[in-house]
N, C-alpha and C positions, 0 to 999 in steps of 0.2 A: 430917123437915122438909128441905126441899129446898136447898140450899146455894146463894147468889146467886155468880153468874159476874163473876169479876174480870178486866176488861178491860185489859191493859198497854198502857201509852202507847207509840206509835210512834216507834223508837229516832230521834234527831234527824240530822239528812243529814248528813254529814262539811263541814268546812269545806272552801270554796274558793272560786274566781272567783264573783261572782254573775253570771246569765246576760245574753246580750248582750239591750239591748234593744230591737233589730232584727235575728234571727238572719241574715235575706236581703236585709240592706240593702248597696246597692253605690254606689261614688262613681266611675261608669264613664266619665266625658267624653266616652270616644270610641263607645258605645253609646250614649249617648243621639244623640250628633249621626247618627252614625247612620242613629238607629230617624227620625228625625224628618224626614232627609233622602230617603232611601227613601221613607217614608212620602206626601213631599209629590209626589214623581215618580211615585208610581205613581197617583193621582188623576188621573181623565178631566179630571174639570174643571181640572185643572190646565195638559196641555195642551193645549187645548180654547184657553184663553185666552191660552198660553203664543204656539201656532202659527197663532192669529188675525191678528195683528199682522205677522207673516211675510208669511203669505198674500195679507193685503190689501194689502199693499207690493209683493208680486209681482204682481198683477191688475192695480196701478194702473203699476206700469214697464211689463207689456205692453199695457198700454192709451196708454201713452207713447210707447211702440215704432212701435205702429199708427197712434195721430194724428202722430208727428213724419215717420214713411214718407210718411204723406198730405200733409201740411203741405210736405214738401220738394218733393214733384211739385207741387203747385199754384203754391208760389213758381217753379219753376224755366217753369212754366205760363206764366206772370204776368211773367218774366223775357221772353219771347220774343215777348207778345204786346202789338202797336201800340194805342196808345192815341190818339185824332183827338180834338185840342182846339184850340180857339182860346185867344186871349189880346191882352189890352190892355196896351202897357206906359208908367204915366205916371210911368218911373224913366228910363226910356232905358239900363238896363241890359244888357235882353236881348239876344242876340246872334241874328239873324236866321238865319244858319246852322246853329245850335245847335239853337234852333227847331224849322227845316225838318228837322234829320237826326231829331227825335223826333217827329216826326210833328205838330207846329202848323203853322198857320198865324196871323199876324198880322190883327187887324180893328179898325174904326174904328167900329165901330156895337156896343157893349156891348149894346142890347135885344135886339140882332137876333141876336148871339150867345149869349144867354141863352134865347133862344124857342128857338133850334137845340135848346139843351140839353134846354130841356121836351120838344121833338117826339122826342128821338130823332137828330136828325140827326146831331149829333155827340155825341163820348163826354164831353168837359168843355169848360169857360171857364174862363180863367186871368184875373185884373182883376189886375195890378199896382202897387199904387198909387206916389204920385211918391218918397216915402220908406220904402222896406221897412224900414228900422230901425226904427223908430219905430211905422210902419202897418202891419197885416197883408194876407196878399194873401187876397183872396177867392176860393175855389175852389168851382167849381158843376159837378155831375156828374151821371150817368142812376144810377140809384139799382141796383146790382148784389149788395146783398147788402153785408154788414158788413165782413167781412172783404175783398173784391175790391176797396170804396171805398174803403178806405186808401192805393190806388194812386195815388188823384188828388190826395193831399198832398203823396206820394212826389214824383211829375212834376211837380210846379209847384218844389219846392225844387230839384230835380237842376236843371231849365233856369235855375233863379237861380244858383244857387252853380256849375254850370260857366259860366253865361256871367261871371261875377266873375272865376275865376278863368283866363279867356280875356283879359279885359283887364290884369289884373295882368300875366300872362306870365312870372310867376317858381313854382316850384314852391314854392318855401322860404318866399319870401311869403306864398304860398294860404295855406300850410300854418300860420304863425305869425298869421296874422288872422283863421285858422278856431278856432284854438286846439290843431290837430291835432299835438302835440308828444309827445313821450318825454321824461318824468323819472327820475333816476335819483338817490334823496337818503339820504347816510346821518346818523345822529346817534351824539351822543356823549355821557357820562356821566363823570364824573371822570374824563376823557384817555383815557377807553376806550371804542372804539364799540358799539355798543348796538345788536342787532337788529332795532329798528321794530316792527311789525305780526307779523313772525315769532315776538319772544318774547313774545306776547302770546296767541297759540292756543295751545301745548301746555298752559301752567299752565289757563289755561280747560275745557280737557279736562276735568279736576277736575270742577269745576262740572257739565261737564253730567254725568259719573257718580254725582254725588250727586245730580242731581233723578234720571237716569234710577233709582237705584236704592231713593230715598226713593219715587216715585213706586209702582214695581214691588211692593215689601216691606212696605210700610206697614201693607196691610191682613191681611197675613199674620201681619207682627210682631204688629199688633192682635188676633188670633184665634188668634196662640200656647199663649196661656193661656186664652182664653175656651172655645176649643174644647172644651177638657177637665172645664171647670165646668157648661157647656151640657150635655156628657154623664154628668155626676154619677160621674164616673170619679176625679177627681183625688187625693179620699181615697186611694185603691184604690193609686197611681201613688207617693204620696208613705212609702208603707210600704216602699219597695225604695229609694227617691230622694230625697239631699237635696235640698230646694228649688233651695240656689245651683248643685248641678251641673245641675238640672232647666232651669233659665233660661237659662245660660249655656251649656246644649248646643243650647236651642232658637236663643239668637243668631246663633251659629256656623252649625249648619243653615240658619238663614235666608240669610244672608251665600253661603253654598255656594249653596243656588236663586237667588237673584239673579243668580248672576253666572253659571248657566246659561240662564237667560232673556236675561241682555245679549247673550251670544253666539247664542244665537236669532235674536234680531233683529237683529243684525248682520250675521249670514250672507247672506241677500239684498243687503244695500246693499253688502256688498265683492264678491260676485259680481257683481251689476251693475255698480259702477265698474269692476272688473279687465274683464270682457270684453266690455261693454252701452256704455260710458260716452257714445261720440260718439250713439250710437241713443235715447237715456236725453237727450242733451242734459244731462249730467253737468256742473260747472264741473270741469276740469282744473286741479286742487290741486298746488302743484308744492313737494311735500314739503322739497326744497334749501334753500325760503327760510327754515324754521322753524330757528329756534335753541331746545336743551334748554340753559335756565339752569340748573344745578343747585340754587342756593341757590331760588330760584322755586321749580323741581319738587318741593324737599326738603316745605317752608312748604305746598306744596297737598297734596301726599297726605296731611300731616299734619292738617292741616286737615278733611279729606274724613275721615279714620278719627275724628275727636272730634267734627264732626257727627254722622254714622252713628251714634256712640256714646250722644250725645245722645238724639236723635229714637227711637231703637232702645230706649233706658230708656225714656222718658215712653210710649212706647206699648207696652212691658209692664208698667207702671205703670197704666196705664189700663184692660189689662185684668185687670189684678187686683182692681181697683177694683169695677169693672162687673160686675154679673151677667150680662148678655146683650149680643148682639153691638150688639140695639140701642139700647140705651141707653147703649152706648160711642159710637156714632155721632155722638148729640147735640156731646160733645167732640171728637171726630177731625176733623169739618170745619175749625172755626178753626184745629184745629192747624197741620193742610195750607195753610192760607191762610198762615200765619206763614213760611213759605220764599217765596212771592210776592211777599208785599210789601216786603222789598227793591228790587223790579224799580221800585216806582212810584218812588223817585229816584233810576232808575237813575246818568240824567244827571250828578246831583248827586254820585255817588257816585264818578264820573271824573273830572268837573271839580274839586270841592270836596269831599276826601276830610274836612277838617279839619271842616266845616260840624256844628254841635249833632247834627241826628238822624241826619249817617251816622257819627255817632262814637259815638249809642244803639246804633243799627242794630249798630255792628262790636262791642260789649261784651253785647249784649242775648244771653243764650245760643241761642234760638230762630232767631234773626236773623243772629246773627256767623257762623255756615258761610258761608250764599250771600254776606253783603255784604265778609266777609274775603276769599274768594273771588275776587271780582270784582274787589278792589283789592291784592289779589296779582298776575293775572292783567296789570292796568293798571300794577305796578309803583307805587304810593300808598301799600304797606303798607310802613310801615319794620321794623328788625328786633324792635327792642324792641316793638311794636305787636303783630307775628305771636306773638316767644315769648310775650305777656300773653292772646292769644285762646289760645293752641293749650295751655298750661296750663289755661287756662279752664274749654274746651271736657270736656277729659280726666279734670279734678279734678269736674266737675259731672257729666258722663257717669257716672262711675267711682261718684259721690252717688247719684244716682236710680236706679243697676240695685243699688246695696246697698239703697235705699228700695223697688224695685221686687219685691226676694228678699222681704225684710221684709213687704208687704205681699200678696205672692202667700202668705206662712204664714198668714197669719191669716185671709185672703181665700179662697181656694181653695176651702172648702166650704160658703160664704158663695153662695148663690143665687139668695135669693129679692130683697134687698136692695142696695142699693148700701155699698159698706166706708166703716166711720168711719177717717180715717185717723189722727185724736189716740185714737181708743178701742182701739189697736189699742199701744197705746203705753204704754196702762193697764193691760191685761190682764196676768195672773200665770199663768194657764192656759199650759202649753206650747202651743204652735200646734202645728197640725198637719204629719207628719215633722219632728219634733223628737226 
């Protein structure tokens, strides 16, 4: 009889560590930003749209170049060339000589001078009436085209205002009844003078870096995290990557493209003012006047970093949310809208810092970058007002990208649907890279 085979039990593993469990997981910061920055450079379509904007600012200054060439010979054209009109004067202003040297003459018959103008005979009528203050003068001319008829407004004012200021006979006079003066005013602030208009652009500066770059990043921020869900990848991604290095290397990365595209586009407009400017018809910015307040300067950059911060969570917040690019959409328009509307009381917002809704405006977190901004910029924001946003701004930022981590865990392999964000709060399951 056949003897049944005894199977001994498998001697048990030695004690020790239990194993990691993520043997290949890494918490690399500096690889992710990285993989993401690379990643975003090397896409055609990136600068595709990147060196759009360039381009088309260079087309448009040499197309600036070429109509201001043309424009300055026509004027210089128009500078030399007589102009034959008559004129009626029931002021007794004009001066007969003045007249004759620009080529009028004097007439007593208005119809007979106006039929000239019909035929052709001559190039305008000038009708003066008895009180130019008060009455306009009538100017009638052979029809040359839009731009050449400008000339007969031109010539009717030069022979009034030089025959004025031929009868005054004082320069200083002309010059104080024309209005034609030089101001020169300073102010002052607790016994200390205060730079005007100077310290009012650099803090502004601010400002415009945070539309150009809310502008620029938005929708990239937006498609940070969508991209990877749309490619059914992200499980795959969060087996090597915690979530918070995951997000936070994508900020970063963003932050880095942006402010290679600012300089993109920058590039043309300092090349053009530096060697283009007077060709360009540039305004000559005369950098001396600006004053760098520092307490200002300190108040905007800070400002500008707890927006960004802001803006930068709710719209990877959003795409953790959202399954698809498009139905993130539906929300990212209003969002975008919510940095504009500051602008509609703008006014208000200079004059009447104190007023009910630009005091929402400055507390509202959506709203407080641009309209802090603006009343930094005005000098409106007192200290206490700036530390209370710029805490705000940082404490709430610093809320929505932990909200934002939070819900890219439970989100991420969420595709078909939109994320419950209280069901996500409920759950006991580990999320996923956990």
């Amino acid at each position: 009889m056949t003897q049944p085979t005894i199977t001994k039990p498998s001697p048990a593993p030695p004690p020790g560590p239990a194993p990691a469990k993520r043997p290949f997981a890494q918490h690399n910061l500096g690889t992710v930003v990285g993989f993401e920055f690379t990643r975003t450079l090397k896409k055609r379509g990136f600068w595709i749209a990147t060196l759009s904007i360039p381009v088309v600012i260079a087309i448009v200054f040499a197309l600036v170049f070429l109509s201001n060439s043309s424009t300055a010979a026509s004027a210089d054209a128009q500078k030399t060339a007589a102009v034959s009109f008559t004129y009626t004067d029931g002021s007794g202003l004009i001066t007969p000589e003045i007249a004759t040297a620009m080529g009028g003459r004097q007439t007593s018959d208005p119809d007979k001078a106006l039929q000239d103008v019909k035929d052709g005979a001559t190039d305008a009528y000038f009708l003066y009436p008895a009180d130019p203050a008060t009455q306009p003068v009538k100017v009638y001319g052979t029809d040359k085209g839009v731009f050449e008829n400008g000339k007969y407004d031109a010539v009717a004012k030069q022979l009034l205002t030089a025959s004025a200021q031929a009868a005054i006979g004082s320069p200083p006079l002309t010059a104080a009844a024309s209005g034609d003066v030089k101001t020169e005013s300073q102010t002052f602030k607790d016994g200390q003078l205060t730079g005007g208009f100077g310290s009012v652009v650099p803090p502004l500066m601010f400002l415009l870096i945070f539309y150009v770059s809310i502008i620029l990043l938005s929708n990239q921020m937006l498609n940070s995290t969508l991209e990877e869900k749309e490619n059914r990848v992200t499980e795959m991604i969060l087996t090597t990557l915690n979530p918070t290095t995951l997000i936070i290397g994508k900020v970063i990365a963003l932050f880095m493209v942006g402010l290679v595209q600012i300089l993109v586009f920058l590039t043309p407009i300092v090349v053009g003012y530096l060697f283009f400017r007077e060709k360009l018809a540039l305004p000559d910015v005369d950098l001396s006047n600006l004053t760098f307040e520092p307490g200002t300067m300190v108040v905007g950059a800070l400002l500008l970093l707890g927006g960004f911060t802001v803006f930068t969570g709710v719209l990877v917040a959003i795409g953790a949310i959202m399954p698809t690019t498009k139905d993130a959409g539906t929300i990212f328009g209003p969002l975008m809208a919510m940095i504009f509307i500051p602008f509609y009381t703008g006014t208000l917002i200079v004059s009447d810092p104190h007023a009910p809704i630009v005091q929402i405006f400055t507390y509202f977190p959506l709203s407080a970058p641009v309209t802090a901004l603006l009343r930094n910029g005005f000098g409106t924001l007192s200290a206490l007002e700036a530390t209370i946003v710029i805490a705000e701004l940082f404490i709430i930022g610093f809320l929505i990208l932990r909200l934002a981590v939070h819900l890219f865990r439970y989100g991420s392999i969420q595709y078909s649907s939109k994320l419950s964000i209280a069901g996500t709060f409920r759950q006991r399951t580990p999320p996923a890279g956990e």
